[in-house]
C-alpha positions as CSV (number, residue, x, y, z in Angstrom):
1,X,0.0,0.0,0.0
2,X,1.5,3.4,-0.8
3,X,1.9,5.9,1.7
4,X,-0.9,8.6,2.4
5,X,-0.3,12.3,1.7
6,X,1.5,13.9,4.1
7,X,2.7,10.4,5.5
8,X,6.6,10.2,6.1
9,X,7.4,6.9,3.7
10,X,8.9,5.0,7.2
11,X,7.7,2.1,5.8
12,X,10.4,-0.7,5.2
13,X,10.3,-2.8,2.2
14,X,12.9,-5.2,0.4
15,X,15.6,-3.7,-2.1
16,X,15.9,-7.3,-4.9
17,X,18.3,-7.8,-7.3
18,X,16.8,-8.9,-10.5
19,X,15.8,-12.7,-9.5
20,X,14.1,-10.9,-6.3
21,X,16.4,-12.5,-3.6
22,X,17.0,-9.7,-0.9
23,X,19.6,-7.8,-1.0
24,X,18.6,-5.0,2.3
25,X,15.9,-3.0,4.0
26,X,15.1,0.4,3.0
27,X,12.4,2.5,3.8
28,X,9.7,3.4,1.0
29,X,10.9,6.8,1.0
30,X,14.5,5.6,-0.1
31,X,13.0,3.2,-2.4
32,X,11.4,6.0,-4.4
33,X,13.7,8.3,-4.3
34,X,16.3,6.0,-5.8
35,X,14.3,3.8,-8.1
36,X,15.2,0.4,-6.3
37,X,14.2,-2.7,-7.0
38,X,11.5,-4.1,-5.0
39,X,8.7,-7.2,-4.8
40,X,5.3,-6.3,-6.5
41,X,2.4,-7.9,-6.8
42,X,-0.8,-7.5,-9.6
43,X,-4.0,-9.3,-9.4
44,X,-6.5,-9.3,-12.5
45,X,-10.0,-9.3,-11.1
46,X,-12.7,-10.9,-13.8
47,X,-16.0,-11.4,-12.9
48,X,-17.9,-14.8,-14.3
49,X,-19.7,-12.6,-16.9
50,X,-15.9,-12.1,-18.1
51,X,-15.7,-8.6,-17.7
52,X,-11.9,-7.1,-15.9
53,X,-12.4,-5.0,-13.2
54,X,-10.2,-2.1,-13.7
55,X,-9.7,1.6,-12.0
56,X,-8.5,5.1,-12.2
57,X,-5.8,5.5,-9.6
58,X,-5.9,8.3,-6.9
59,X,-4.4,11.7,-8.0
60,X,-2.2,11.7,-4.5
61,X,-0.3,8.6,-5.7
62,X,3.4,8.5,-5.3
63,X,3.5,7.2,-8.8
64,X,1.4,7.3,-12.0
65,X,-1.4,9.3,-10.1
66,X,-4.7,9.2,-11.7
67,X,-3.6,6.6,-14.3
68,X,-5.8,3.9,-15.4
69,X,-4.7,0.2,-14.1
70,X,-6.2,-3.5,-15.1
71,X,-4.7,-4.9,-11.8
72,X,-4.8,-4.1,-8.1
73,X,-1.7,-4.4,-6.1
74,X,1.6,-3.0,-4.7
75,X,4.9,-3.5,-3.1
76,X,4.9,-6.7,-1.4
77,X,5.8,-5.9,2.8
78,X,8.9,-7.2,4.3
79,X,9.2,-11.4,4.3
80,X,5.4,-11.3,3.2
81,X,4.9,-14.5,0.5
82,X,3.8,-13.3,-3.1
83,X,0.2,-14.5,-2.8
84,X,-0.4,-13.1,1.0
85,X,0.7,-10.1,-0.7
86,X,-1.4,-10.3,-3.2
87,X,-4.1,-10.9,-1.3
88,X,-3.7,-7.9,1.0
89,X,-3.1,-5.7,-1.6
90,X,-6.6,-6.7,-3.4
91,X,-8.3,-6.6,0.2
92,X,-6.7,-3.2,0.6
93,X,-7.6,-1.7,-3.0
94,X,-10.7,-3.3,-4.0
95,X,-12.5,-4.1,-0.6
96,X,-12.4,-7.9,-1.7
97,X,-11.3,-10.8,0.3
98,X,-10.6,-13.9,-1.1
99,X,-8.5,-17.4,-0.1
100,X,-5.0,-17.3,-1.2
101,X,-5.8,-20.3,-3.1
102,X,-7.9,-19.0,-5.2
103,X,-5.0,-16.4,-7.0
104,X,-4.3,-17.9,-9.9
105,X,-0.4,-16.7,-10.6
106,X,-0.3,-16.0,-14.7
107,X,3.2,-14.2,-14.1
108,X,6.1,-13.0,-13.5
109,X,8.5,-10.4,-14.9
110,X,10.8,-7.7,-13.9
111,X,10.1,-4.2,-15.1
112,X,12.2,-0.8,-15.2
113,X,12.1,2.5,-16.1
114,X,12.7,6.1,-14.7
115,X,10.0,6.1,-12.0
116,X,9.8,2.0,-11.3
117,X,11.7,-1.3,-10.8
118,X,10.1,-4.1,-9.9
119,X,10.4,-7.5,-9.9
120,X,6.4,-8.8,-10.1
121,X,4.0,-11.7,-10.0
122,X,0.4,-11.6,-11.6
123,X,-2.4,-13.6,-10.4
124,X,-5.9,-13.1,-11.3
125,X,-9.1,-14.3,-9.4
126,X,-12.6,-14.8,-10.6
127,X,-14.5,-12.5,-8.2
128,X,-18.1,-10.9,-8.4
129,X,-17.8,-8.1,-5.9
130,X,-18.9,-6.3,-4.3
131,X,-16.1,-3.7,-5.0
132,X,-15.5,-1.4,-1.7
133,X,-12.1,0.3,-2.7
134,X,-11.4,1.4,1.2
135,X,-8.2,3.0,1.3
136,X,-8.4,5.8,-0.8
137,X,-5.8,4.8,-3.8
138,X,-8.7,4.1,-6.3
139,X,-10.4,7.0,-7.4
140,X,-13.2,5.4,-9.9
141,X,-13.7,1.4,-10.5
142,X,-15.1,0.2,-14.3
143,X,-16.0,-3.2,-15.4
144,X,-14.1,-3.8,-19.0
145,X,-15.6,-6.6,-21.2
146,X,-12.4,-9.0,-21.8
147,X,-13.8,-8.9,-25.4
148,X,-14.1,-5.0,-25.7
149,X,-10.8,-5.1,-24.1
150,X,-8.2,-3.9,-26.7
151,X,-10.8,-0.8,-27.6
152,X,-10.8,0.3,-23.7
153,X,-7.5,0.4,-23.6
154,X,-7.1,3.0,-26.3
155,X,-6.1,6.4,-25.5
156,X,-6.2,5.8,-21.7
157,X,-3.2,6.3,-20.0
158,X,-1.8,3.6,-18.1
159,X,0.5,2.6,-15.5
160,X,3.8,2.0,-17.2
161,X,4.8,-1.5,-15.3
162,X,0.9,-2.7,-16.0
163,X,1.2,-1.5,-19.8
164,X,4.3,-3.8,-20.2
165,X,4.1,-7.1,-17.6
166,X,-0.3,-7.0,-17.1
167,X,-2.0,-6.0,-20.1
168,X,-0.3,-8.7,-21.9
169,X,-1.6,-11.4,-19.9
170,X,-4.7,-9.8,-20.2
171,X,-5.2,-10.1,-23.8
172,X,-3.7,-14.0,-23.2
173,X,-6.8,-14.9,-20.8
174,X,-9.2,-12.2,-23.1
175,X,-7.7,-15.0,-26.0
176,X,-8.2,-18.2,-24.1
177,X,-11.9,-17.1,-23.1
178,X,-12.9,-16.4,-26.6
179,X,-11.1,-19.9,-27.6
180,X,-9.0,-18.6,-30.0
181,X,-5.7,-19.5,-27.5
182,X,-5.9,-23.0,-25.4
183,X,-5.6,-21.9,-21.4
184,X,-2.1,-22.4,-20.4
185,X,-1.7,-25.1,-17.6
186,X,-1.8,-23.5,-13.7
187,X,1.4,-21.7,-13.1
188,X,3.3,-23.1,-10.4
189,X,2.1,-23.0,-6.8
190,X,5.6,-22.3,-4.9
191,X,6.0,-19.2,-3.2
């Protein structure tokens, strides 16, 4: 979860190198100011009508502010495993809780540019709602079709790291729902 305006970014988290093994603590403050590598975690909400819940980040946010994202997630806290992670972060953002089991990891990748660098794993999770987005980083939630997908996307401005390592494996799943890919066997379960 990012820090709240006016909050003083004392929060620890992991510097990685590129494989994600940890290389010290630093505090969220440090880790923004120098662009270190840290854990991050996405998770791709679809409902069973097959629609991606996606949302306009807040305009306070440390970074991308008021960009559009298909995922809801964050930096991963110190020694917390991807999917608890994952599942806070979604419980934090979108006001839903859900069994760690039931995040589907779809993957991982490392991402860098001048504002980010992450090392990330994706899950996605079937899930109905209700949406209750609690902590004030979502400004405005909207339910995408997977198959008007593409269209959305155009023109909206996007989160960098979710542009390159998410949307792809969006349009993957958008693929293997309209049977034009076969679905890929589970990813793996380990931590």
């Amino acid at each position: 979860m990012a820090d709240a305006p006016g909050s003083p970014g004392r929060e620890l988290v992991e510097e990685v190198d590129d494989d994600g093994t940890v290389r010290r603590l630093v505090t969220r403050a440090e880790m923004r100011a120098g662009n270190l590598r840290h854990r991050s975690v996405a998770v791709v909400v679809v409902t069973s009508a097959g629609q991606v819940v996606v949302h306009r980040r807040a305009d306070w946010k440390d970074v991308w502010p008021g960009r559009w994202d298909v995922c809801f997630g964050g930096v991963a806290g110190v020694g917390e495993r991807w999917r608890e992670a994952a599942r806070r972060e979604l419980a934090e953002e979108a006001g839903v809780d859900v069994d760690e089991a039931a995040l589907r990891e779809i993957g991982r990748g490392s991402f860098a540019d001048a504002d980010v660098s992450t090392c990330a794993r994706a899950y996605v999770v079937t899930h109905d709602g209700p949406f209750r987005p609690a902590d004030g980083e979502v400004a405005e939630l909207v339910l995408v079709p997977l198959a008007g997908f593409d269209p959305w996307l155009a023109g909206r401005p996007l989160c960098a790291d979710t542009a390159a390592l998410v949307v792809p494996l969006v349009r993957r799943l958008a693929r293997a729902v309209a049977g034009a890919e076969p679905p890929r066997p589970p990813a793996p379960r380990g931590e």
